[in-house]
C-alpha positions as CSV (number, residue, x, y, z in Angstrom):
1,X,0.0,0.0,0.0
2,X,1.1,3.0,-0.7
3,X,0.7,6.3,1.9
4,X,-2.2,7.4,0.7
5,X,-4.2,4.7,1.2
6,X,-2.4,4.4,4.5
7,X,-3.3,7.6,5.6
8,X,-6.6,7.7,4.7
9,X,-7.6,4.6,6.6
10,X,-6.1,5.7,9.4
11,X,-7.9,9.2,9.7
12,X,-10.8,6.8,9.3
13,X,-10.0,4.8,12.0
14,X,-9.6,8.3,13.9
15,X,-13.1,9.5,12.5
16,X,-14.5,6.1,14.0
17,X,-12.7,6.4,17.3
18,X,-14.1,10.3,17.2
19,X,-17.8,8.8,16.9
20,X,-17.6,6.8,19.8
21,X,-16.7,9.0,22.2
22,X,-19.5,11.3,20.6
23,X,-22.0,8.2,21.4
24,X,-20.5,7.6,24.9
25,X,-21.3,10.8,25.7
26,X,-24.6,10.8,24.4
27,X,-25.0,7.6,26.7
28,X,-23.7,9.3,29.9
29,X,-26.2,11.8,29.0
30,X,-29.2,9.7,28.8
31,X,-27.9,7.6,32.2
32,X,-28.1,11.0,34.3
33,X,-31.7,10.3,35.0
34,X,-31.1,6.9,36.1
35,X,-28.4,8.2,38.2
36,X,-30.4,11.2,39.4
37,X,-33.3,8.5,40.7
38,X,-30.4,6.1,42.1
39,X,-29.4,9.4,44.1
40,X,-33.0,10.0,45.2
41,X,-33.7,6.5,46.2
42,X,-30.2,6.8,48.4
43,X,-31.8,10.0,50.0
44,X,-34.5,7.9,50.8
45,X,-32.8,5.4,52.3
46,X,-30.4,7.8,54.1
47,X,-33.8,9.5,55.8
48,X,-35.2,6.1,56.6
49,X,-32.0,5.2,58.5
50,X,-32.0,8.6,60.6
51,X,-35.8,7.5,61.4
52,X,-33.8,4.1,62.8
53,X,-31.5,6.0,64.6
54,X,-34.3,8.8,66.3
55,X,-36.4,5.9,67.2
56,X,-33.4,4.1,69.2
57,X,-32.6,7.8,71.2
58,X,-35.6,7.4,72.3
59,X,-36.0,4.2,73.1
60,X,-32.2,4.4,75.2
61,X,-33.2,8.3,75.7
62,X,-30.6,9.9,78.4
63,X,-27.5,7.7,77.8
64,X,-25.0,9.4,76.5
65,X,-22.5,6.8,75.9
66,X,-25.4,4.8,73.9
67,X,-26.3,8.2,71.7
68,X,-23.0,8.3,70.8
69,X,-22.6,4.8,69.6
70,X,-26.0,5.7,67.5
71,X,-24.5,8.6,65.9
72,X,-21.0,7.1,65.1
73,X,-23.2,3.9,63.6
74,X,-25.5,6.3,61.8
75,X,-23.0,8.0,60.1
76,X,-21.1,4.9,58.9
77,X,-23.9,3.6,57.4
78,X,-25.4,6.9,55.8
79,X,-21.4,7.1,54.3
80,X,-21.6,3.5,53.3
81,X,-24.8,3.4,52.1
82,X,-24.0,6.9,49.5
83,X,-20.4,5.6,48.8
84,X,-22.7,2.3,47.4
85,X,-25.4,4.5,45.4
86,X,-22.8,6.7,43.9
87,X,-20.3,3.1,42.9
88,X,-22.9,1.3,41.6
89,X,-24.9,4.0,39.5
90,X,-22.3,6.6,38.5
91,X,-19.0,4.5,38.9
92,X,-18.2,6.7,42.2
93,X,-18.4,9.8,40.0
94,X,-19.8,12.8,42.1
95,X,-21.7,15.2,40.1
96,X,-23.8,18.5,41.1
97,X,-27.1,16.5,40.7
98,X,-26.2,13.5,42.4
99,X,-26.0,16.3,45.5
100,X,-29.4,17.3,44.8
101,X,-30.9,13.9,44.5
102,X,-30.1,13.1,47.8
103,X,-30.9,16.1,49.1
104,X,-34.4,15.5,47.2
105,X,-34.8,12.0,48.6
106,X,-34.0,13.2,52.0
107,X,-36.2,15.8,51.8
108,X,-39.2,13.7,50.4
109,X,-38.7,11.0,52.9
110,X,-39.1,13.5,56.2
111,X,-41.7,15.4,54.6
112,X,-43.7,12.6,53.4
113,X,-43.2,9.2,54.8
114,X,-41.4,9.9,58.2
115,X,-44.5,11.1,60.0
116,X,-45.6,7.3,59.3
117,X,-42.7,5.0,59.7
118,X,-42.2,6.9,63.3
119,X,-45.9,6.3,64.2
120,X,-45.2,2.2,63.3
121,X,-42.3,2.5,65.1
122,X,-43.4,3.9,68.0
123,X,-46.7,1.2,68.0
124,X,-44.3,-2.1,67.0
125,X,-42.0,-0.3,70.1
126,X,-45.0,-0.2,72.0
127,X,-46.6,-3.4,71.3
128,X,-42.8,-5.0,72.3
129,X,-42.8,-3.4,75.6
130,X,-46.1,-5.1,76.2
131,X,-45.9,-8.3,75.2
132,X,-42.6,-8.4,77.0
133,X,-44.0,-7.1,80.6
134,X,-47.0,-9.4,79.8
135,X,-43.7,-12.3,79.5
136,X,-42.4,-11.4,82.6
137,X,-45.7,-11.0,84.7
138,X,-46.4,-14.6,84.1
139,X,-43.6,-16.4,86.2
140,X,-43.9,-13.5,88.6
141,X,-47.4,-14.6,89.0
142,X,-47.0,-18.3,88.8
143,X,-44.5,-18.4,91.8
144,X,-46.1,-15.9,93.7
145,X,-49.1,-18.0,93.8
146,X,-47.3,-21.0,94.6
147,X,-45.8,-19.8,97.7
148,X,-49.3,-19.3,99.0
149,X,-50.2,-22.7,97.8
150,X,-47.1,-24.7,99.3
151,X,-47.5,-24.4,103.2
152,X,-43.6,-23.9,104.0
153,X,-42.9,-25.2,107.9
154,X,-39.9,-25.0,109.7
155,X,-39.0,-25.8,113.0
156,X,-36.8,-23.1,115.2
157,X,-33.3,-24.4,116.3
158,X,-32.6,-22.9,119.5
């Protein structure tokens, strides 16, 4: 071949290479929304674990030591949970939007579904405390009437 011919194939092998980075972009374009929602769906998974962590403060309300614990393990997992979102849509790209669709998701979580996860919480906590006193009451009960029912004698040693 001569150089002609070798040059022209390769500026059409460059053309060709130029064409798919115009179509990758075009696909990173088109995956934004997907990303966006995987962002928004983190936010709401982020406000669903800070609902976990207000419902144990008050369940262990006044313990310092135990709040702390809470809010380190909170943390951890709101930072794992994002660091997963961000890997597994985006590649562990952050963007502008990806800030604003957690934000969003956060945002949609307290405003709309937080007032009802707390009132289940609070009426599965409530039910637990219940059954559990109702658990404890019974061998309480059960030996306290069997004292009464066994006649105990002892003699005094002088």
């Amino acid at each position: 071949m001569n150089n002609c011919a070798i040059k022209a194939v390769d500026s059409y092998l460059e053309f060709s290479d130029r064409g798919k980075e115009r179509t990758s972009m075009l696909m990173s374009t088109v995956n934004q929304a997907y990303i966006f929602l995987a962002t928004v769906y983190g936010g709401l998974l982020i406000g669903f674990l800070y609902d976990v962590n207000r419902m144990l403060r008050k369940i262990f309300r006044y313990q310092k030591v135990i709040t702390g614990i809470l809010d380190l393990l909170f943390w951890l997992t709101t930072c794992f949970s994002s660091f997963a979102v961000l890997y597994y849509a985006n590649d562990g790209q952050l963007r502008f939007y990806t800030f604003i669709g957690f934000a969003l998701g956060i945002m949609l979580y307290l405003l709309a579904w937080s007032p009802l996860v707390m009132g289940l919480f609070m009426f599965l906590y409530k039910l637990f405390r219940r059954m559990l006193r109702f658990l404890i009451r019974i061998p309480i009960w059960l030996f306290s009437n069997a004292k009464k029912k066994i006649p105990l004698h002892f003699k005094k040693i002088n």
